[in-house]
C-alpha positions in Angstrom: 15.6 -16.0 5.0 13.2 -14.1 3.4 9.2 -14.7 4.0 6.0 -13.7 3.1 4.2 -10.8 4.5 0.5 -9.7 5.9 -0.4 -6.6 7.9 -3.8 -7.4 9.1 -5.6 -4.5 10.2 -8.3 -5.2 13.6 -10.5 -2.3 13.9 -13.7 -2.8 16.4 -12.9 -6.4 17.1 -12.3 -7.7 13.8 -10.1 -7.7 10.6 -13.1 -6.5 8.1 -10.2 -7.2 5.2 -8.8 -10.3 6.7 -10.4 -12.3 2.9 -8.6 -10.3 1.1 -5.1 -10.9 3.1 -5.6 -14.7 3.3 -6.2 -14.7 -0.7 -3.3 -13.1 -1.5 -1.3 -14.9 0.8 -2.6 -17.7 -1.1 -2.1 -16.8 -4.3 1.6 -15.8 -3.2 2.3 -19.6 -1.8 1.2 -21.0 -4.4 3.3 -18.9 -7.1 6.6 -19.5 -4.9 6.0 -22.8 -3.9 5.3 -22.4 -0.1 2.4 -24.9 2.0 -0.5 -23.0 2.3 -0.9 -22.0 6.5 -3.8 -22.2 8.0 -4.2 -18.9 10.1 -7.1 -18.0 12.6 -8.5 -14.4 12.1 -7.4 -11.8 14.4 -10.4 -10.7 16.5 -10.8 -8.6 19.6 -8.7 -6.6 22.2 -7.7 -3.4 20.9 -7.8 -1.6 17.1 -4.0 -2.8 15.9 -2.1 -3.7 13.2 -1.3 -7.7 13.4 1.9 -8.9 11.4 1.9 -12.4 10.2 5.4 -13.8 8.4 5.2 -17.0 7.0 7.7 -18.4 5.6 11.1 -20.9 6.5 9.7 -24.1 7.1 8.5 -22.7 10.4 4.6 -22.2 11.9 3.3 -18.6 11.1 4.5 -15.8 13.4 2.0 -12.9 14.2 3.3 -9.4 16.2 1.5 -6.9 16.7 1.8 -3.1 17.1 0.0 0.6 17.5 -2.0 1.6 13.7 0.1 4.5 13.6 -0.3 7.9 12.0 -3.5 8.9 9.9 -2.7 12.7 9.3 -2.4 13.3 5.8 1.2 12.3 3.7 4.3 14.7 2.5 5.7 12.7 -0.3 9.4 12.9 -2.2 10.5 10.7 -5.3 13.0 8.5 -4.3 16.5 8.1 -6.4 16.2 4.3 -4.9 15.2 2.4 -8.0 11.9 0.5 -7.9 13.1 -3.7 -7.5 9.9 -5.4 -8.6 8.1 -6.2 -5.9 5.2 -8.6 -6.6 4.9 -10.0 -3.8 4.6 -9.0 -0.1 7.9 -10.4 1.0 10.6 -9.4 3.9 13.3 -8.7 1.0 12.7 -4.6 1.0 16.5 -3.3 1.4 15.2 -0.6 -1.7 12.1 0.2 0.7 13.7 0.8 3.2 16.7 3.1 2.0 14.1 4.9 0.3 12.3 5.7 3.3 15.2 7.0 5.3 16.0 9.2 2.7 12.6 10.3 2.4 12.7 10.8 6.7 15.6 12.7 6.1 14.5 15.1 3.8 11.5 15.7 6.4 9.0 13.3 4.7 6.6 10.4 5.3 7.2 8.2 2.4 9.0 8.1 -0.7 7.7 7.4 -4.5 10.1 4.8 -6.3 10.4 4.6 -9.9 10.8 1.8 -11.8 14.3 1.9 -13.7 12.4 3.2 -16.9 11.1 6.1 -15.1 8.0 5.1 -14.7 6.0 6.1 -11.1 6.1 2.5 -9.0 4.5 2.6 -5.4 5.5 4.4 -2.0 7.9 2.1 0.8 4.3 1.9 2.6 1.4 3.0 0.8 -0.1 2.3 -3.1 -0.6 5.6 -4.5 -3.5 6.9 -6.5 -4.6 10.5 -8.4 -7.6 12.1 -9.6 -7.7 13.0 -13.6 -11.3 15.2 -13.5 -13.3 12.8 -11.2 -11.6 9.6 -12.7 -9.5 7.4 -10.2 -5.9 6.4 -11.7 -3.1 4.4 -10.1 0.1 3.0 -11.5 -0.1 -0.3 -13.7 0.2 -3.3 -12.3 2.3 -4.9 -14.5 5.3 -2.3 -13.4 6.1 -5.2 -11.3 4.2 -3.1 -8.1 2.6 -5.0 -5.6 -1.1 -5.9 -5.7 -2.2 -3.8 -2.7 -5.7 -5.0 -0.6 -6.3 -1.5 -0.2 -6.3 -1.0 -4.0 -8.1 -4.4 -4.2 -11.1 -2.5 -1.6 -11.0 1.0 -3.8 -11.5 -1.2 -6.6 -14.7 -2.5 -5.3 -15.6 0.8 -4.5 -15.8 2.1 -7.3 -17.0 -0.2 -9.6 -16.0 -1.2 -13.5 -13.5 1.0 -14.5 -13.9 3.0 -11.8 -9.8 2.8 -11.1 -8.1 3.2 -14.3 -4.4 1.6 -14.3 -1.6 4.4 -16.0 1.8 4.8 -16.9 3.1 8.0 -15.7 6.1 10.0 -15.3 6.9 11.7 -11.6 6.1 15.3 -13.7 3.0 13.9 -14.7 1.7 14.5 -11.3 2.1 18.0 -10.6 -1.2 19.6 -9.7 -3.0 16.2 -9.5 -4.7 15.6 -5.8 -3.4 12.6 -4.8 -4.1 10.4 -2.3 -2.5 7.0 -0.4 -3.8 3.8 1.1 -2.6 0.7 2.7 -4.6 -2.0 4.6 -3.9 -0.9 8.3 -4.3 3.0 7.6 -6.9 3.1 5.2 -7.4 6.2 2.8 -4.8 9.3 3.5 -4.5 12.7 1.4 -1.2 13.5 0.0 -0.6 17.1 1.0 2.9 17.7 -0.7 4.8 16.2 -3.3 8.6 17.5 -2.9 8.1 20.9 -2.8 4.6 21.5 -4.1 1.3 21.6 -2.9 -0.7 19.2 -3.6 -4.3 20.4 -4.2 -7.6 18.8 -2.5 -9.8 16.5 -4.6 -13.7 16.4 -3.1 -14.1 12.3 -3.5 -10.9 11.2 -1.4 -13.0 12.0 1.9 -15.6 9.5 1.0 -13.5 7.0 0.0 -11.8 7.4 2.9 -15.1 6.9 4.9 -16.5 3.9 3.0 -13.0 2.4 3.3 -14.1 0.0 6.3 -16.7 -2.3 5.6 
């Protein structure tokens, strides 16, 4: 059966983007027709990532489990098409696939492209680039999902501070690129199949005002 999704980050006690979880969650009931749950915020103990599933009929289930690693990403691009994936859901067979080939090739993650060749989103992480000092990231309307840590660079960086593109994998060779997800935060990208990717000065301080 498959359900919806939320990896809730506690860091010092509390989930400082548990709002922006909750309104996606939200907006994802109400577009596939699920009751809305009512879930307490995750607060104290240890820093953690907290998994809530909701989904089935049944009363949300939250697990929990280590952060995991922060040390900057090796990236591959996936031959596992991108499936459309608007929603946080458990349905990721083409996530997962593309990850193990990504392990397997001595990787972190993988890039998936949509089937027109377009660059989609990473098994785990949104993906973003620098163009001069201008943020980029790939379009929304590939079908990618709407990440809460691209939803917090966003704020970040103000009006049209994060510009949405279509591009091809070639497209970013000698870009710095970085990742982020809501339970690691900001995380360079230091190779892209075989290349070097270069260092962009910004990424650290977005990495730093990451956490409100």
């Amino acid at each position: 059966m498959i359900m919806l999704i939320e990896t809730v980050r506690v860091r010092n006690g509390r989930a400082p983007l548990w709002p922006r979880h909750m309104s996606r969650l939200e907006r994802s009931c109400r577009a596939l027709g699920l009751p809305i749950p009512a879930i307490p915020e995750p607060i104290g103990g240890e820093d953690r990532a907290v998994r809530i599933e909701v989904g089935g009929g049944h009363a949300p289930r939250l697990t929990e489990r280590p952060v995991g690693d922060l040390t900057p990403v090796r990236l591959v691009v996936s031959e596992e098409p991108h499936p459309g994936y608007p929603h946080k859901t458990t349905d990721r067979e083409s996530f997962e696939l593309a990850l193990a080939e990504a392990r397997g090739l001595g990787a972190d993650d993988a890039l998936l492209m949509t089937p027109d060749g377009w660059v989609a989103e990473g098994c785990i992480w949104t993906l973003f680039w620098w163009e001069g000092d201008q943020l980029a990231t790939p379009a929304l309307d590939l079908g990618i999902l709407p990440g809460v840590a691209r939803s917090r660079i966003q704020e970040l960086q103000g009006e049209d501070g994060v510009e949405e593109r279509r591009v091809r994998a070639d497209d970013l060779a000698g870009r710095s690129l970085f990742v982020a997800n809501a339970v690691r935060g900001v995380v360079p990208v230091v190779r892209l199949g075989g290349r070097r990717v270069p260092d962009h000065a910004l990424t650290a301080g977005l990495a730093e005002a990451f956490w409100p």
